[in-house]
DORO-607827 format. One line per field, with one value per residue (C-alpha): residue number from 1; residue in three letters; x, y, z. Coordinates in pm, 1 decimal. Example, Ala and Ser with C-alpha at 12.3 -4.5 7.8 and 13.67 -1.06 7.14 Angstrom:
<sites>
num: c(1	2)
residu: c(ALA	SER)
px: c(1230.0	1367.0)
py: c(-450.0	-106.0)
pz: c(780.0	714.0)
</sites>
This chain:
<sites>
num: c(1	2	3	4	5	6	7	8	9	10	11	12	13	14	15	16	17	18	19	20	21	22	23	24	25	26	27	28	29	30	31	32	33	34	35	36	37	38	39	40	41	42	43	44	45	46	47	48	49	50	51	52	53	54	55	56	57	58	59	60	61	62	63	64	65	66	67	68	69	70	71	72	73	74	75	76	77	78	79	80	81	82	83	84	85	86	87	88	89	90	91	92	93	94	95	96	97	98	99	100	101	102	103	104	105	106	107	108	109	110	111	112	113	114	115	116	117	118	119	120	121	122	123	124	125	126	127	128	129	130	131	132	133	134	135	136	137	138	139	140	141	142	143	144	145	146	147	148	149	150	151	152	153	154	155	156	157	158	159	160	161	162	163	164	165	166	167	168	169	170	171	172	173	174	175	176	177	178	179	180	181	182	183	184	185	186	187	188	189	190	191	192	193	194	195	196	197	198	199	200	201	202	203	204	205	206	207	208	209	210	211	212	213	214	215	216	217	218	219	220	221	222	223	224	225	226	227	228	229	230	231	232	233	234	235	236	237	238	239	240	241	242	243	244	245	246	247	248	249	250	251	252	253	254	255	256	257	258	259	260	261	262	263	264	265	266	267	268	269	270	271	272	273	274	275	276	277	278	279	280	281	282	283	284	285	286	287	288	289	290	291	292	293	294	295	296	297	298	299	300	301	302	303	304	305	306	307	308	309	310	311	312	313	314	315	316	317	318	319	320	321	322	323	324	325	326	327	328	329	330	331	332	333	334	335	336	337	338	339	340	341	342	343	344	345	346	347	348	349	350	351	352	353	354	355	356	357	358	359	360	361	362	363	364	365	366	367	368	369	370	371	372	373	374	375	376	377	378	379	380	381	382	383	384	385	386	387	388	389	390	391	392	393	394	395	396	397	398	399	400	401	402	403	404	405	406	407	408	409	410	411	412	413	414	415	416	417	418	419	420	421	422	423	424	425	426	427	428	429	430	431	432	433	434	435	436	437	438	439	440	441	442	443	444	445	446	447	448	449	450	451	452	453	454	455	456	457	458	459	460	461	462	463	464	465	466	467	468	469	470	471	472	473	474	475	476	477	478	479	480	481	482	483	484	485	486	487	488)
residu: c(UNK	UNK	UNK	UNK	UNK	UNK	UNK	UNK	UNK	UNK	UNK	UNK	UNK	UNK	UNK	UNK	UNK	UNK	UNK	UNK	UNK	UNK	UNK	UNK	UNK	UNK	UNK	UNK	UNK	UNK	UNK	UNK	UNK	UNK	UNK	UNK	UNK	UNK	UNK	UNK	UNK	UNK	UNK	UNK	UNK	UNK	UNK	UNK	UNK	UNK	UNK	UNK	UNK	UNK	UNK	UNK	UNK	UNK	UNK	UNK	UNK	UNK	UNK	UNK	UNK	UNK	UNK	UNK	UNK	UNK	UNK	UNK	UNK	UNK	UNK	UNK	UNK	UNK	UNK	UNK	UNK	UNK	UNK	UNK	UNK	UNK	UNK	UNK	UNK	UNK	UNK	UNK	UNK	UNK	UNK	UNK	UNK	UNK	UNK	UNK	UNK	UNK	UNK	UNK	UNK	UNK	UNK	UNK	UNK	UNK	UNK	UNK	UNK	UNK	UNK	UNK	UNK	UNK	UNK	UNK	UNK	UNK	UNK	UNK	UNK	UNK	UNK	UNK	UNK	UNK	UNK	UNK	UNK	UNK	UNK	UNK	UNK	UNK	UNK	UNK	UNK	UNK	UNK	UNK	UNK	UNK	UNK	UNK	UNK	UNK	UNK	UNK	UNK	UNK	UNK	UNK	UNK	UNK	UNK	UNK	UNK	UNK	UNK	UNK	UNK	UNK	UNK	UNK	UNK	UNK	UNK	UNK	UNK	UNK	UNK	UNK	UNK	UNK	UNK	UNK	UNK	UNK	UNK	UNK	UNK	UNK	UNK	UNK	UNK	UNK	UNK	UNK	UNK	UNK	UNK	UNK	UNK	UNK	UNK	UNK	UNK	UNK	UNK	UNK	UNK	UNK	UNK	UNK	UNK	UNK	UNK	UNK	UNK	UNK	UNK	UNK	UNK	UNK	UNK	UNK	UNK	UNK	UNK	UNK	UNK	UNK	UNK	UNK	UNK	UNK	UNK	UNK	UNK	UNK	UNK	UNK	UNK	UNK	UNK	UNK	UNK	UNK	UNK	UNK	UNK	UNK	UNK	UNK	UNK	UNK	UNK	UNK	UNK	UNK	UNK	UNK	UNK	UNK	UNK	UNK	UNK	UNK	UNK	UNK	UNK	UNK	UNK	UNK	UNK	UNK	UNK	UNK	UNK	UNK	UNK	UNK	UNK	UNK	UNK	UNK	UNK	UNK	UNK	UNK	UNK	UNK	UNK	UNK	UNK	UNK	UNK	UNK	UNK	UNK	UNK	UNK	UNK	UNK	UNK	UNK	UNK	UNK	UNK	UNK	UNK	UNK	UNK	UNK	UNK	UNK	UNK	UNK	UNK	UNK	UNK	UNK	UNK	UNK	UNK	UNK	UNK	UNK	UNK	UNK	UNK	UNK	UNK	UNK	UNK	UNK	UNK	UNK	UNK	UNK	UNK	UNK	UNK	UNK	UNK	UNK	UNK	UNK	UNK	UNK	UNK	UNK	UNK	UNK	UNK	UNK	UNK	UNK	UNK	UNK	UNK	UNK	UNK	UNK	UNK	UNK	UNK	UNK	UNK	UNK	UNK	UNK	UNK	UNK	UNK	UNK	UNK	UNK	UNK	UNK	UNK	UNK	UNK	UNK	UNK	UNK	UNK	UNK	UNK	UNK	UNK	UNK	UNK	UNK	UNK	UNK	UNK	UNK	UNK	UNK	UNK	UNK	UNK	UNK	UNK	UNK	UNK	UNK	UNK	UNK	UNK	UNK	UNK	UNK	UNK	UNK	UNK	UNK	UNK	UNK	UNK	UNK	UNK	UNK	UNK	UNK	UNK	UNK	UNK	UNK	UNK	UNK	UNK	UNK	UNK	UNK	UNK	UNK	UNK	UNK	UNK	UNK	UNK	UNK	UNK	UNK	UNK	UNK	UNK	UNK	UNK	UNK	UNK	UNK	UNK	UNK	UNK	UNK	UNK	UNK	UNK	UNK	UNK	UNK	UNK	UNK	UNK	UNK	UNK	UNK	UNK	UNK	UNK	UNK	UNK	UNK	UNK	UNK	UNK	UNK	UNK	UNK	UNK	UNK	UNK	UNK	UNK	UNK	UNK	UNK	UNK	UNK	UNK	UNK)
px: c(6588.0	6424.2	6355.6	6421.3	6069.6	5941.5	5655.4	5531.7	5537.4	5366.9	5033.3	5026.0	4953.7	4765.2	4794.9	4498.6	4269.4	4094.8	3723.2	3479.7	3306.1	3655.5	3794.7	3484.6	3505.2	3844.6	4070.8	4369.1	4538.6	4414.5	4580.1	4809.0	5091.3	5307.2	5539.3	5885.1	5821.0	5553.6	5750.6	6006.1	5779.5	5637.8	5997.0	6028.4	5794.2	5965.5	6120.0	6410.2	6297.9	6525.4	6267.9	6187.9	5874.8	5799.8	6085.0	5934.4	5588.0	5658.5	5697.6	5987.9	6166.3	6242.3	6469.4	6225.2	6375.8	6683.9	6505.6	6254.5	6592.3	6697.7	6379.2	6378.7	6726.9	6606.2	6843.2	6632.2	6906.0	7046.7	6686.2	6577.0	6929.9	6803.2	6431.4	6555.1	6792.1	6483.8	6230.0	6244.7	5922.9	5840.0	5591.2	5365.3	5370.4	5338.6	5002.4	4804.7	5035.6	4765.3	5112.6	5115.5	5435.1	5236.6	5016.7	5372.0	5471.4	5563.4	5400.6	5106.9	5045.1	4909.3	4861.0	4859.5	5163.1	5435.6	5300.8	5537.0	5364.0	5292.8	5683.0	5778.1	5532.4	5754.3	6099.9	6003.4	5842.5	6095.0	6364.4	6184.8	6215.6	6544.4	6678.3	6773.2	6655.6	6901.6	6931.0	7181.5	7367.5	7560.8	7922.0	7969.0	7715.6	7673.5	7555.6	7267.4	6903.5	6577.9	6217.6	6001.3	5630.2	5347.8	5494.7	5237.6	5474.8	5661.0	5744.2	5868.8	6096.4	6268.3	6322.2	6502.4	6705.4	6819.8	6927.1	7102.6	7272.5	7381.9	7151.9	6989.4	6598.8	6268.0	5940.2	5658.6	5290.0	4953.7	4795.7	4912.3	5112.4	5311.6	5221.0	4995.8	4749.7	4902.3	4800.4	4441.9	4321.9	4411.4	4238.3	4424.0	4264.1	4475.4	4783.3	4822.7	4985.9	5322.4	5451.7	5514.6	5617.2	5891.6	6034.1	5998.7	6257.1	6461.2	6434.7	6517.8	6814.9	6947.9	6870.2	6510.6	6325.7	5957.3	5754.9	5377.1	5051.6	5216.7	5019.2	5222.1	5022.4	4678.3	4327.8	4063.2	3775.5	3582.2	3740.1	3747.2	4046.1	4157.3	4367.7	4454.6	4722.6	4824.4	5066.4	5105.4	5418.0	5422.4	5634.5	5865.0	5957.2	6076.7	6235.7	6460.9	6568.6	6589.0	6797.5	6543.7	6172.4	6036.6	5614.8	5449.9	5141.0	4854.7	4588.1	4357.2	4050.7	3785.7	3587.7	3212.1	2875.4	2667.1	2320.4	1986.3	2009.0	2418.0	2391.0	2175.5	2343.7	2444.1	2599.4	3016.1	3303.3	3516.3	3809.2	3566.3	3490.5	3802.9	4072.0	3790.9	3792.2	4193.4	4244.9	4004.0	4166.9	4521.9	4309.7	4195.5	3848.5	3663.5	3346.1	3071.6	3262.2	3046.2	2939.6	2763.5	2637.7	2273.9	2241.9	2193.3	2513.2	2586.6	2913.4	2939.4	3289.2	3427.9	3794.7	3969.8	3879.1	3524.7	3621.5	3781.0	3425.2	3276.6	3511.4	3503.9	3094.1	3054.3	3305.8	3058.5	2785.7	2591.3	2259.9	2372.4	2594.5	2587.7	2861.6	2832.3	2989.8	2885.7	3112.3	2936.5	3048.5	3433.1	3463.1	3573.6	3881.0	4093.4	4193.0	4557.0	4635.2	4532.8	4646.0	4949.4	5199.9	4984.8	4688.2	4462.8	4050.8	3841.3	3627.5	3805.9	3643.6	3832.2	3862.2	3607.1	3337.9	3374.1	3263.2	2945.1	2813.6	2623.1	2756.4	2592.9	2703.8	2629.4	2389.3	2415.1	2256.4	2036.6	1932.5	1949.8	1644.6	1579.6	1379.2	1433.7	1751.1	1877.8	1949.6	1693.2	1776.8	1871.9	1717.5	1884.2	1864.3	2030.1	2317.5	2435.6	2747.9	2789.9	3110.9	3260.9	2931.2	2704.1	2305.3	2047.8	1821.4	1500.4	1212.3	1511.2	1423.8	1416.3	1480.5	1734.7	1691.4	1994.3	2090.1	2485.9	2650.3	3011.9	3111.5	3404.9	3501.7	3864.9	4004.3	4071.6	4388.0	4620.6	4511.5	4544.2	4565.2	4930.0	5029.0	4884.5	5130.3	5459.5	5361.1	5430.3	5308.3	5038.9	4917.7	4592.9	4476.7	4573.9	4870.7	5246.7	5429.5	5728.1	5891.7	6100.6	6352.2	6689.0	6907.0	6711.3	6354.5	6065.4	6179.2	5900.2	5890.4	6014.3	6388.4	6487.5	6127.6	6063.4	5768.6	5657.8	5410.4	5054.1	5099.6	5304.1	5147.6	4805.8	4601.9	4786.2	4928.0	5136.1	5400.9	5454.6	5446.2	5749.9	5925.0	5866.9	5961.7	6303.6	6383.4	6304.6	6529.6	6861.8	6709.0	6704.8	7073.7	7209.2	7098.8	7269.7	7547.7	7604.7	7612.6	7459.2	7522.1	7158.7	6983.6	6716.9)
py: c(28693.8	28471.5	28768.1	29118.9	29248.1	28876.8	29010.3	29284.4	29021.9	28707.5	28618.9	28341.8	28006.2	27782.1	27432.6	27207.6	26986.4	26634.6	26709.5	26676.4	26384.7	26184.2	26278.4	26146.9	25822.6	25752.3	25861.7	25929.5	26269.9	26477.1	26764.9	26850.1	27019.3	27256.3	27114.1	27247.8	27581.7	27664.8	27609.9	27850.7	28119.6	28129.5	28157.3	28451.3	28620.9	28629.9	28992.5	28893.8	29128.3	29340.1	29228.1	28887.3	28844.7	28500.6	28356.8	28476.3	28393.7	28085.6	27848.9	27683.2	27929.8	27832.8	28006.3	28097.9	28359.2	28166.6	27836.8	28059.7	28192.3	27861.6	27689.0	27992.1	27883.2	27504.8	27400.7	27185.4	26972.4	27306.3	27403.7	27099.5	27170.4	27479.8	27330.2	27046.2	27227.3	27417.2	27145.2	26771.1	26702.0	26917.3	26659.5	26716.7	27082.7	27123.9	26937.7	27047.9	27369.3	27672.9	27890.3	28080.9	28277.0	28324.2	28556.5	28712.9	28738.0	29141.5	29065.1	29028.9	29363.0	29478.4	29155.3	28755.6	28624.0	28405.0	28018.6	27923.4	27623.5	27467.3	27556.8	27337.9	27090.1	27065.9	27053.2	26766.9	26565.0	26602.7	26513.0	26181.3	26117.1	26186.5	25958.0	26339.6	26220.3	25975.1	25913.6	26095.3	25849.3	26000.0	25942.3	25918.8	25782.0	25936.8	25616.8	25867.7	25725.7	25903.7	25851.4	26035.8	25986.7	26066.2	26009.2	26295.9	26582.8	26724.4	26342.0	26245.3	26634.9	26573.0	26180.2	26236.4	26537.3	26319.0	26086.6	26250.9	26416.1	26075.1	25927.7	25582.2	25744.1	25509.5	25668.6	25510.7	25546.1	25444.8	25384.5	25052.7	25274.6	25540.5	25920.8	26047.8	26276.0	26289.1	25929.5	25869.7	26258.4	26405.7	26242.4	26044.7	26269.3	26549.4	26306.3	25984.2	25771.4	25667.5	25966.5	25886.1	25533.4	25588.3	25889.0	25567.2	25406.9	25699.0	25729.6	25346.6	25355.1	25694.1	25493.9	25552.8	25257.8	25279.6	25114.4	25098.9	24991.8	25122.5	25351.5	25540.7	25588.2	25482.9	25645.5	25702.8	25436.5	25598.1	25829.1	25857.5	25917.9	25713.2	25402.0	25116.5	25027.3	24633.0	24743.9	25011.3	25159.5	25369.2	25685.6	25552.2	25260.2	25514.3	25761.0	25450.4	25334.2	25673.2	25973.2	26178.7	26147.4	26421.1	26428.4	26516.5	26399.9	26559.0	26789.2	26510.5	26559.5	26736.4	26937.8	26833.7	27018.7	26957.4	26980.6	26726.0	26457.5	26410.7	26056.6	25963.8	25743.2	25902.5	26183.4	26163.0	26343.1	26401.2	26218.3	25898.5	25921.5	26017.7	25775.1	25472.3	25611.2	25587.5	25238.1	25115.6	25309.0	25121.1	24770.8	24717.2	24602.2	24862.5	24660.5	24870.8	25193.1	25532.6	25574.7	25909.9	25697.4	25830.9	26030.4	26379.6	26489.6	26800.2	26886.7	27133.1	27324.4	27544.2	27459.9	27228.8	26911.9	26993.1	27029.2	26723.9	26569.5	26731.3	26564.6	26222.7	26231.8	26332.5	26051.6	25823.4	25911.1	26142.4	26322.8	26637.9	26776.7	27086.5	27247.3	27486.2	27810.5	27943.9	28278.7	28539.7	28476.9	28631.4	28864.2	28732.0	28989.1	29046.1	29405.5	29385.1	29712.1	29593.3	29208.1	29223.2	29009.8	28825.5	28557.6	28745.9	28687.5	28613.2	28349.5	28029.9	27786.7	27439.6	27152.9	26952.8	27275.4	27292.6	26909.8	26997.6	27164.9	27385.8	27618.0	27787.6	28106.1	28267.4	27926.9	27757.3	27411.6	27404.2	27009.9	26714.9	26535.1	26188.5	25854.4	25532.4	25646.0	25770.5	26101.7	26285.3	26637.0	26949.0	27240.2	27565.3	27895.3	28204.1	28379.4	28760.1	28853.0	29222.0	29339.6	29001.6	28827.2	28645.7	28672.9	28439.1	28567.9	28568.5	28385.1	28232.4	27872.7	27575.0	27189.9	27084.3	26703.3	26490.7	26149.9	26180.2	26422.1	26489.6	26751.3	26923.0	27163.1	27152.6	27005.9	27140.0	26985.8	26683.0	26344.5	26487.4	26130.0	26073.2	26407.5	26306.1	26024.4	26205.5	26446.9	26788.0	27125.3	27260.0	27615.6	27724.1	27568.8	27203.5	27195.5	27113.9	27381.4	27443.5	27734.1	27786.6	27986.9	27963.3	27757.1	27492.2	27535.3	27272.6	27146.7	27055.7	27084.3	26683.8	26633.4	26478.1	26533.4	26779.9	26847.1	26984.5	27047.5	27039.1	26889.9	27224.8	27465.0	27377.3	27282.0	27393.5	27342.5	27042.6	27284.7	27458.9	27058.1	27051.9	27410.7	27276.9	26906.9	27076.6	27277.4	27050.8	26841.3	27061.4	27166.9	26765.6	26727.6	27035.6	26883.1	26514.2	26687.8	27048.1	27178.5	27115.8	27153.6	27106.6	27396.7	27569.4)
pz: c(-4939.9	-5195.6	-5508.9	-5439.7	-5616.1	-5587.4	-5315.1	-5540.3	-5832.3	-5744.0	-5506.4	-5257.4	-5397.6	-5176.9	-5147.1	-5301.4	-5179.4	-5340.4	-5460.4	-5145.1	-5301.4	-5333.7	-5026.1	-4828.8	-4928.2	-4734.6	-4418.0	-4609.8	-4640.8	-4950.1	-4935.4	-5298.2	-5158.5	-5346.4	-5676.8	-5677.9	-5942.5	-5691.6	-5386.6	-5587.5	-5608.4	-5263.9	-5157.6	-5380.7	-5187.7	-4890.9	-4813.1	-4554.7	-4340.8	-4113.3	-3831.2	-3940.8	-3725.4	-3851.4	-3673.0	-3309.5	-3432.6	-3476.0	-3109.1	-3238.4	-3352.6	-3705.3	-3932.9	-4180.2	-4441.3	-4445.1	-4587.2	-4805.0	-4990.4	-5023.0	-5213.5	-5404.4	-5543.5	-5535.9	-5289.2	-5119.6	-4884.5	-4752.8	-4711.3	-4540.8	-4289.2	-4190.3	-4085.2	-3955.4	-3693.1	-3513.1	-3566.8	-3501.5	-3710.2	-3974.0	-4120.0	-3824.9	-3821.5	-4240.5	-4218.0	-3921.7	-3742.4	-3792.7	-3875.4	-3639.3	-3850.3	-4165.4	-3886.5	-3802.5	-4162.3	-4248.5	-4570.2	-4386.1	-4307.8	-4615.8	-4803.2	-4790.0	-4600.7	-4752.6	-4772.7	-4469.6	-4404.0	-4739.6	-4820.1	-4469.8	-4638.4	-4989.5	-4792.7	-4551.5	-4785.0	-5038.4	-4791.0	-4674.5	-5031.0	-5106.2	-4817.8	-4656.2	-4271.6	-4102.8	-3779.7	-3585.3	-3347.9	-3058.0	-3044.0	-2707.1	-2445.2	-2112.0	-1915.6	-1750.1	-1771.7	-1845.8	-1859.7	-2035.7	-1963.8	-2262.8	-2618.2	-2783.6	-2962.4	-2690.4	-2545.3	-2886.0	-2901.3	-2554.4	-2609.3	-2977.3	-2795.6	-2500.1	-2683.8	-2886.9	-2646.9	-2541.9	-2299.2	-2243.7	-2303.8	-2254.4	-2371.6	-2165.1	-2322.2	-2188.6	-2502.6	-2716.7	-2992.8	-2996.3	-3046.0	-2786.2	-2929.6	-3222.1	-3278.3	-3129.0	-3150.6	-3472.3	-3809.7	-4046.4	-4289.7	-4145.9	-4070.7	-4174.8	-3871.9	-4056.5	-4052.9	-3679.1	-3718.0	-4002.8	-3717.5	-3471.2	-3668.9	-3674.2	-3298.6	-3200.2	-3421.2	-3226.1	-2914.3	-2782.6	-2638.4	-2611.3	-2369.7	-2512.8	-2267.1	-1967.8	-1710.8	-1499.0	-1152.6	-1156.6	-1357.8	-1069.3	-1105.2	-1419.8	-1586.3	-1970.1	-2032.7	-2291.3	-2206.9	-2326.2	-2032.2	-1977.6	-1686.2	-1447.2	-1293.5	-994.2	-1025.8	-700.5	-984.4	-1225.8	-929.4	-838.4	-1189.9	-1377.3	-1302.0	-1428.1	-1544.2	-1778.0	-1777.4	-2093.7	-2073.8	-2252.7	-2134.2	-2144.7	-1905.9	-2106.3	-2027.9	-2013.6	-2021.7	-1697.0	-1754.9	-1759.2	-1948.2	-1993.1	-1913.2	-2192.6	-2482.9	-2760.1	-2563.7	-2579.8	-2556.7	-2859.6	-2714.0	-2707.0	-3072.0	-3232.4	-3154.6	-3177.3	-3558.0	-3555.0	-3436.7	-3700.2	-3968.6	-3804.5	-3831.6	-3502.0	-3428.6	-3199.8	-3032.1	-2995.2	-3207.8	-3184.4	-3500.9	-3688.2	-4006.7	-4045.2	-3732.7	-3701.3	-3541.4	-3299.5	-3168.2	-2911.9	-2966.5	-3254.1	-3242.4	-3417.6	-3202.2	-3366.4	-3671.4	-3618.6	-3530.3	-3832.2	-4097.0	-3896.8	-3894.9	-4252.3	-4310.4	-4174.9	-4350.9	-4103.2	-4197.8	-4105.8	-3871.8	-3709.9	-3502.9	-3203.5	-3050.4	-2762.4	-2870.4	-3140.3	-3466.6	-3558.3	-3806.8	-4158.6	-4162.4	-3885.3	-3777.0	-3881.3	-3736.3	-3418.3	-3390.2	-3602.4	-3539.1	-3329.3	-3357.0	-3539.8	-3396.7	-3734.2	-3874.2	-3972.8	-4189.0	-4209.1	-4529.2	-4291.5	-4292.0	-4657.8	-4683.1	-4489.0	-4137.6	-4040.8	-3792.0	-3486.0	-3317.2	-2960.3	-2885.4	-2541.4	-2453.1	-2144.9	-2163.5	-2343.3	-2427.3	-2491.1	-2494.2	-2400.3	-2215.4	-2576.8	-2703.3	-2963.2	-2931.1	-2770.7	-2581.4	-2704.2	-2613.8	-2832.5	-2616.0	-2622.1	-2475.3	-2321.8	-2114.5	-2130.3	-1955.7	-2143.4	-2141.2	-2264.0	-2566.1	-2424.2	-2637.3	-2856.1	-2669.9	-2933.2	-2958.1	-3211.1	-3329.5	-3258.9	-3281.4	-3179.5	-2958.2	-2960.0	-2657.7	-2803.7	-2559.1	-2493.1	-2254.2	-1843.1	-1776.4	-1756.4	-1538.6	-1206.0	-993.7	-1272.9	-1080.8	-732.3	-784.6	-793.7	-558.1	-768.3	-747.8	-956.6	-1039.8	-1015.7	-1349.3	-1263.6	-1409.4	-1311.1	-1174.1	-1333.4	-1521.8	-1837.8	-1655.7	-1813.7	-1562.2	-1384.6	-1640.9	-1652.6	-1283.7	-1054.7	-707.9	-704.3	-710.2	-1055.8	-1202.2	-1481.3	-1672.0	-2036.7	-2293.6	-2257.4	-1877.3	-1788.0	-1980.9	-2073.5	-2358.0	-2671.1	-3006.3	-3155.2	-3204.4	-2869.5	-2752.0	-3003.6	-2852.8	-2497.6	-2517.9	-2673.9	-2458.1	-2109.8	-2329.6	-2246.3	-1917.6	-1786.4	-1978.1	-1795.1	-1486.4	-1558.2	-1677.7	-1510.1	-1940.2	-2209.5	-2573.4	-2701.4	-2846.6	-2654.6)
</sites>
């Protein structure tokens, strides 16, 4: 239980960050994670509870105490087993998982939680460079075929499972490298990209094959969606040469903001400017790349995908940039009696904030205004929100100057003409149907079709991709096999 008094003896530590100045210059990481006495003391702090709450709060279910105990006593292989048994990439989740199990943490009911996250951090990067992550080649092959469509987190989960359980996987992605969202949505400043090509290597050497610039069905005439297909397959292809397909596509259509003037220049949707950012960063040349240098920058959304904006436009060299919520402003401390263990609802303010934005609350945007077909600003009007229905201010009308507009709203669903293509059910929200019922889970309504991640369950985080692509993993090798030895 890491040290018996350790959680009355020692505070959280933190992870560090690069000055703002330095960090602006670049797109590299610049976070200072934990050194090894610190690691040890964060460990300390961990109570072994009778209850461990962490361990549920977390989507993948990871066996936190038990590795907390073990950095406390510097056994960092043993440590590194115990992660890397629940979690296939622990280098994804230690940089940009919001921890949902330090919210869970028992500590955390009186005082700051346990550094889970920056103590997944030390034990993954410390085993990449010990030589501690090998690939694990099956013994025996099963001669059963699988496709797995959408290589974001919860494609990459289910393909290393599979194939490690033995079967001939091929990982087909629309985009022309591997990683989904993980690759063209999430800053390199939050996640450099070879962390997901040195797990490639891991992955062809268990067996994987990976199939980049391949559309499966067809985009409608259009749509933004990003692509950067050279081929399409149609699903019947895949029906007749697979014995299974799993989808985990993303949640990709976002969702836009339909008022006068959204087809002026200047107005995008985050998913436009993001991965253009990326695939420079990676070396490609992006003609015509949306660019914040100079402007005066809005983005409409207070998530993470905004924040995302917020770093990438200040990285640029914007003016100013100023972010928006339609939502009041949270409170800075959550009510612990009343969330705990759960998602607490308080303000968050993210590395990219910190480097500068300002940030509107309870603000809705009734037009956009321009010249010359080009965006100058916005019409805003001040919100109030009573019984769950929200009111405009009145007399709280004003016009905002901006230059750039990055609609950062989330996102409504996955491509609906990919799922139009294999015929399966969906709920009412767009997405597959298909539930995470013990025997026979993440089955559509298609024979040999299953579905995960944010295609199944909605827009999410990178670790419930992880949780779900694992466990459609056993649920496809149960059906090859009638069992299945893989770990839900």
């Amino acid at each position: 239980m890491g040290k018996v008094t350790g959680f009355m003896e020692y505070e959280r530590i933190e992870e560090g960050y690069r000055p703002v100045a330095e960090r602006l210059k670049h797109h590299r990481e610049f976070v200072i994670g934990l050194d090894d006495e610190q690691a040890r003391v964060q460990g300390a702090r961990c109570m072994d509870c009778g209850t461990p709450f962490c361990n549920s709060g977390c989507p993948v279910n990871n066996i936190i105490p038990d590795f907390n105990d073990l950095v406390y006593r510097q056994d960092w292989q043993n440590a590194f087993e115990v992660l890397d048994s629940t979690n296939n990439f622990p280098e994804f989740t230690g940089r940009i998982c919001p921890a949902p199990c330090e919210a869970a943490c028992t500590l955390n009911v009186n005082d700051d939680p346990v550094g889970i996250k920056s103590i997944e951090h030390a034990i993954i990067d410390r085993a990449w460079a010990n030589g501690w992550v090998k690939p694990r080649v099956p013994r025996v092959k099963t001669g059963k075929k699988v496709a797995v469509v959408g290589s974001g987190p919860a494609g990459l989960a289910a393909s290393q499972q599979l194939a490690r359980a033995g079967h001939d996987v091929t990982l087909f992605e629309k985009n022309d490298r591997i990683g989904g969202l993980l690759r063209y949505g999430i800053p390199d400043f939050k996640m450099e990209k070879h962390h997901i090509d040195r797990r490639m290597e891991q992955m062809a050497a268990e067996g994987v094959a990976f199939r980049t610039g391949v559309m499966v069905g067809k985009l409608p005439e259009g749509s933004r969606v990003t692509n950067w297909a050279k081929q399409t397959v149609m699903p019947e292809q895949l029906l007749e040469e697979f014995d299974a397909v799993l989808l985990c596509g993303g949640a990709e259509q976002s969702r836009d903001l339909p008022v006068p003037g959204r087809e002026l220049a200047g107005v995008h949707f985050a998913m436009e400017f993001l991965p253009q950012q990326n695939k420079v960063n990676a070396g490609d040349k992006v003609k015509g790349q949306i660019r914040a240098d100079g402007k005066h920058v809005i983005v409409i959304g207070g998530g993470d995908t905004g924040s995302d904006c917020v770093g990438t436009s200040n990285r640029h060299g914007a003016a100013s940039v100023t972010q928006f919520e339609l939502m009041p402003q949270p409170p800075a401390q959550e009510n612990k009696e009343l969330t705990w263990p759960y998602w607490p609802y308080k303000l968050r303010t993210s590395s990219s904030h910190e480097e500068g934005c300002e940030r509107e609350f309870a603000i809705a945007t009734k037009e956009f205004v321009g010249e010359k077909g080009k965006v100058t600003g916005l019409k805003t009007v001040r919100v109030a929100w009573k019984d769950g229905k929200m009111a405009e201010v009145p007399g709280t009308e004003q016009t905002l100057k901006a230059d750039l507009v990055l609609l950062a709203m989330g996102f409504t669903g996955p491509v609906a003409t990919v799922l139009d293509a294999f015929g399966v059910d969906r709920d009412a929200r767009g997405n597959v149907r298909a539930s995470t019922d013990f025997r026979g889970g993440y089955a559509t309504s298609v024979a040999k079709v299953f579905a995960a991640g944010d295609m199944r369950r909605g827009q999410s985080l990178v670790v419930w991709a992880i949780r779900e692509g694992r466990q459609a993993a056993r649920a496809v090798d149960e059906f090859l096999m009638g069992f299945s030895d893989l770990p839900r």
